[in-house]
Backbone as CSV, one residue per row, in Angstrom:
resi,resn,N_x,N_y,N_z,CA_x,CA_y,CA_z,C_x,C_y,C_z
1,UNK,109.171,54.195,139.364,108.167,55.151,139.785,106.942,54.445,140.342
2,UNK,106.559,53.550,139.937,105.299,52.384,139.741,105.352,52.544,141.270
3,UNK,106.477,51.338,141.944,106.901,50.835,143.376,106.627,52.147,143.789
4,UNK,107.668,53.328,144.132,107.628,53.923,145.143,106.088,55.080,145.380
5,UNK,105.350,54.860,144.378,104.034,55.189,144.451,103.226,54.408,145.653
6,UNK,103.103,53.222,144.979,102.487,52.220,145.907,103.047,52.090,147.504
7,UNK,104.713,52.475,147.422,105.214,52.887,148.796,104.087,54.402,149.464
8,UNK,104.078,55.252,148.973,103.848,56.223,149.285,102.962,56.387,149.858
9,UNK,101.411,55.390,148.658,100.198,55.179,149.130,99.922,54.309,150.430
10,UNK,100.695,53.343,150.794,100.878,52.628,151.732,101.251,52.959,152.681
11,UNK,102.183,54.373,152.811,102.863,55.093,154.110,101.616,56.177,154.231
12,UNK,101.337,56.534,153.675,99.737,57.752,154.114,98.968,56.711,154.567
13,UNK,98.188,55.921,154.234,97.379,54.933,155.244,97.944,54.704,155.931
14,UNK,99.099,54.551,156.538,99.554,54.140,157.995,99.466,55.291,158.900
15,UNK,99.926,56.076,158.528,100.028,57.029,159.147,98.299,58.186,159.204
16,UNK,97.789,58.060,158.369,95.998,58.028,158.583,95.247,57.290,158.250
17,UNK,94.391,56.723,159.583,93.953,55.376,158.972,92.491,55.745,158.488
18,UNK,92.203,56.691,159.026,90.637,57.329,157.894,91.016,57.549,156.358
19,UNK,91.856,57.610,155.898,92.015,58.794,154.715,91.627,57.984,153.685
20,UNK,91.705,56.322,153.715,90.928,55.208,152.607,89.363,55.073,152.522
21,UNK,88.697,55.778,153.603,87.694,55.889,152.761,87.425,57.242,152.571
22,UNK,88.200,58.524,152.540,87.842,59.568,152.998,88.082,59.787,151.574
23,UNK,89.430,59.343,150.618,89.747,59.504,149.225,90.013,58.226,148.385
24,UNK,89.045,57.594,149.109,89.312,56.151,147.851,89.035,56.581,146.501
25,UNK,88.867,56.992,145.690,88.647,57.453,144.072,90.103,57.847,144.115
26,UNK,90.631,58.812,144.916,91.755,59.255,144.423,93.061,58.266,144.761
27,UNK,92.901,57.756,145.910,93.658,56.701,146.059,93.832,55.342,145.140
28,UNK,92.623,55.106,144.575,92.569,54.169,143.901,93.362,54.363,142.365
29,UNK,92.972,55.451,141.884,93.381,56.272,141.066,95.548,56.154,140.530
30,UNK,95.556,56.579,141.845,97.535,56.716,142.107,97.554,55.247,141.747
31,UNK,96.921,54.438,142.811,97.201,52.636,142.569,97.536,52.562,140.915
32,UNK,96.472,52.512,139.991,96.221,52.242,139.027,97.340,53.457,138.329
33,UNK,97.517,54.273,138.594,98.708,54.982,137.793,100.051,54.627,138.052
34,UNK,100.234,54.070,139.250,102.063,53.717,139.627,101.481,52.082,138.439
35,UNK,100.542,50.837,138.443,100.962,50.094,137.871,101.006,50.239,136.492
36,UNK,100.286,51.074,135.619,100.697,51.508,134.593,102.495,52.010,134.273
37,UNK,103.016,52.755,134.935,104.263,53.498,135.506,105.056,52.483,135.650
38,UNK,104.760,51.205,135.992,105.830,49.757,136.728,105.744,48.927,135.112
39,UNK,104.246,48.796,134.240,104.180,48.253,133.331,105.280,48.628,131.730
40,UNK,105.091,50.578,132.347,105.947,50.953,131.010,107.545,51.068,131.673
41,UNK,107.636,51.089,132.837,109.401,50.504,133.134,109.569,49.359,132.559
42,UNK,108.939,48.154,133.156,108.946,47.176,132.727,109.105,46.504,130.919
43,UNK,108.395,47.108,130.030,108.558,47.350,128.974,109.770,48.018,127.906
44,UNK,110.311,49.195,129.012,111.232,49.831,128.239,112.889,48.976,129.057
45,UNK,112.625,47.954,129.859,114.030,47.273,130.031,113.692,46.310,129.293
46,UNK,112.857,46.268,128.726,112.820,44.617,127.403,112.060,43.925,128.093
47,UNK,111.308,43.926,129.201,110.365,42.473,129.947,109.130,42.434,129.465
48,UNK,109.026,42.638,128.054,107.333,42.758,127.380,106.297,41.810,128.280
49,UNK,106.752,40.556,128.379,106.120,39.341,128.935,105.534,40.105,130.228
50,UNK,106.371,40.498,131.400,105.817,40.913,132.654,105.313,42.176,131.919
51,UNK,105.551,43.269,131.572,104.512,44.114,131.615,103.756,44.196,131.034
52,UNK,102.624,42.924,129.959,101.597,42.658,129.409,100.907,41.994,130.782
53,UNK,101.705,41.194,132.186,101.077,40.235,132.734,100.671,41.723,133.629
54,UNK,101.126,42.487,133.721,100.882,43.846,135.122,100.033,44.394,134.897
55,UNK,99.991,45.018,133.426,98.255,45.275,132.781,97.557,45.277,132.176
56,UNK,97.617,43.621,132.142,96.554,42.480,131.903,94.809,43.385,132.190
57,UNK,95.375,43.346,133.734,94.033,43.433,134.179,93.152,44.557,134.717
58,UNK,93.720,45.407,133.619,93.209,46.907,133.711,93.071,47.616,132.197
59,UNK,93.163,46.918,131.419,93.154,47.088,129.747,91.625,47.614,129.411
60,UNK,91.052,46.878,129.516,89.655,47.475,129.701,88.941,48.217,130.455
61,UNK,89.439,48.811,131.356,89.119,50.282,132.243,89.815,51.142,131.968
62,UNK,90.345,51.890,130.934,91.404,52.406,130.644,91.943,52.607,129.667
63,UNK,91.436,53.678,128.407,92.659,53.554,127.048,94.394,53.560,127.188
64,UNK,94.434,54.124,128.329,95.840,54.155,128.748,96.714,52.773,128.828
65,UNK,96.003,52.265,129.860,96.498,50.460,129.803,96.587,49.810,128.658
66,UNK,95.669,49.910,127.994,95.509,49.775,126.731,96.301,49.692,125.876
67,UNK,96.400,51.115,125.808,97.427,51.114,124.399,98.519,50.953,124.807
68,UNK,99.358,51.010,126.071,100.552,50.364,126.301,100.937,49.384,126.174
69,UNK,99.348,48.570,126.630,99.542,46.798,126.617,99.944,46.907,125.391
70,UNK,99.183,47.207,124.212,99.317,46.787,123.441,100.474,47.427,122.217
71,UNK,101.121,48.112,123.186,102.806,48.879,122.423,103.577,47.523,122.645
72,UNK,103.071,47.152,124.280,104.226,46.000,124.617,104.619,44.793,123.333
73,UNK,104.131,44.761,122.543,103.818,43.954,121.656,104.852,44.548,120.415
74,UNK,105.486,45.625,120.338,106.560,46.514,119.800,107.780,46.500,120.627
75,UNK,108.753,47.276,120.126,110.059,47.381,120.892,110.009,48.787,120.657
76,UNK,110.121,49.171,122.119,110.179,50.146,122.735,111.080,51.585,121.755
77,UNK,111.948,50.974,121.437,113.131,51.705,120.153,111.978,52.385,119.127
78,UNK,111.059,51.543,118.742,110.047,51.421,117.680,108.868,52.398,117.991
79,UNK,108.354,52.476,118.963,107.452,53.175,119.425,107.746,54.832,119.662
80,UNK,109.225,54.299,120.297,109.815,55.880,119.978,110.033,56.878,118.910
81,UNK,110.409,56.239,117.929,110.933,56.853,116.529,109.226,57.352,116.244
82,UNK,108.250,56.138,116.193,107.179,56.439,115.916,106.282,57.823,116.440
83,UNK,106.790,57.885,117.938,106.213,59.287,118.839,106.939,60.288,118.072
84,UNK,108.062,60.703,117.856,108.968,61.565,117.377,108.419,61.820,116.271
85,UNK,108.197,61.025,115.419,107.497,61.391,113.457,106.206,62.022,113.916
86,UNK,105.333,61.405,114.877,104.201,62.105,115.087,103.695,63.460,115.481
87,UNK,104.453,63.400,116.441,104.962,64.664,117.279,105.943,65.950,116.103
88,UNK,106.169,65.786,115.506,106.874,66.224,114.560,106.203,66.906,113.097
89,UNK,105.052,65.798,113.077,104.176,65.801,112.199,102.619,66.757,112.817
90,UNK,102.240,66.727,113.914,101.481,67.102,114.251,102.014,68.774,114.812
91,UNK,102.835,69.588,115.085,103.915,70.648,115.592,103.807,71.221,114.152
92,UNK,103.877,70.082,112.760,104.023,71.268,111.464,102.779,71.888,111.256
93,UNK,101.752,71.591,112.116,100.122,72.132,111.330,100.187,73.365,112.302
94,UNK,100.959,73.374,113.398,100.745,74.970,113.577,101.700,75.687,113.530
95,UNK,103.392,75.560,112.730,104.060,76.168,112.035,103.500,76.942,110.616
């Protein structure tokens, strides 16, 4: 998902070459969401190493980066079971 974002964003600037400064916030925005998107692919095929190095450098602009970076540091299997108990747990307070 990450890649063909960054494709996407890259084919609208070609095809308008005003529109980077016309929506840079929002453009910038997609950027920073496909590499988040490439970091947690990256993570859930087992490459912890590359997707700690992808967002490295956005951890601190961002609880999102963040706390992924720092899932990467878990196995993915692990994080899951963990969402599920939570999610599970949080669904009984308004049963």
């Amino acid at each position: 998902y990450g890649a063909e974002t960054r494709y996407l964003i890259d084919k609208i600037k070609s095809l308008h070459p005003g529109i980077s400064e016309k929506f840079k916030e929002e453009l910038e925005w997609m950027s920073k969401k496909s590499v988040l998107y490439e970091g947690l692919g990256l993570w859930f095929e087992n490459k912890r190493h590359e997707a700690r190095k992808k967002l490295r450098p956005y951890i601190f602009q961002n609880r999102k980066f963040f706390l992924v970076y720092l899932a990467t540091y878990a196995r993915p299997k692990l994080v899951s079971v963990l969402e599920t108990i939570y999610f599970k747990l949080s669904m009984d307070r308004f049963l």
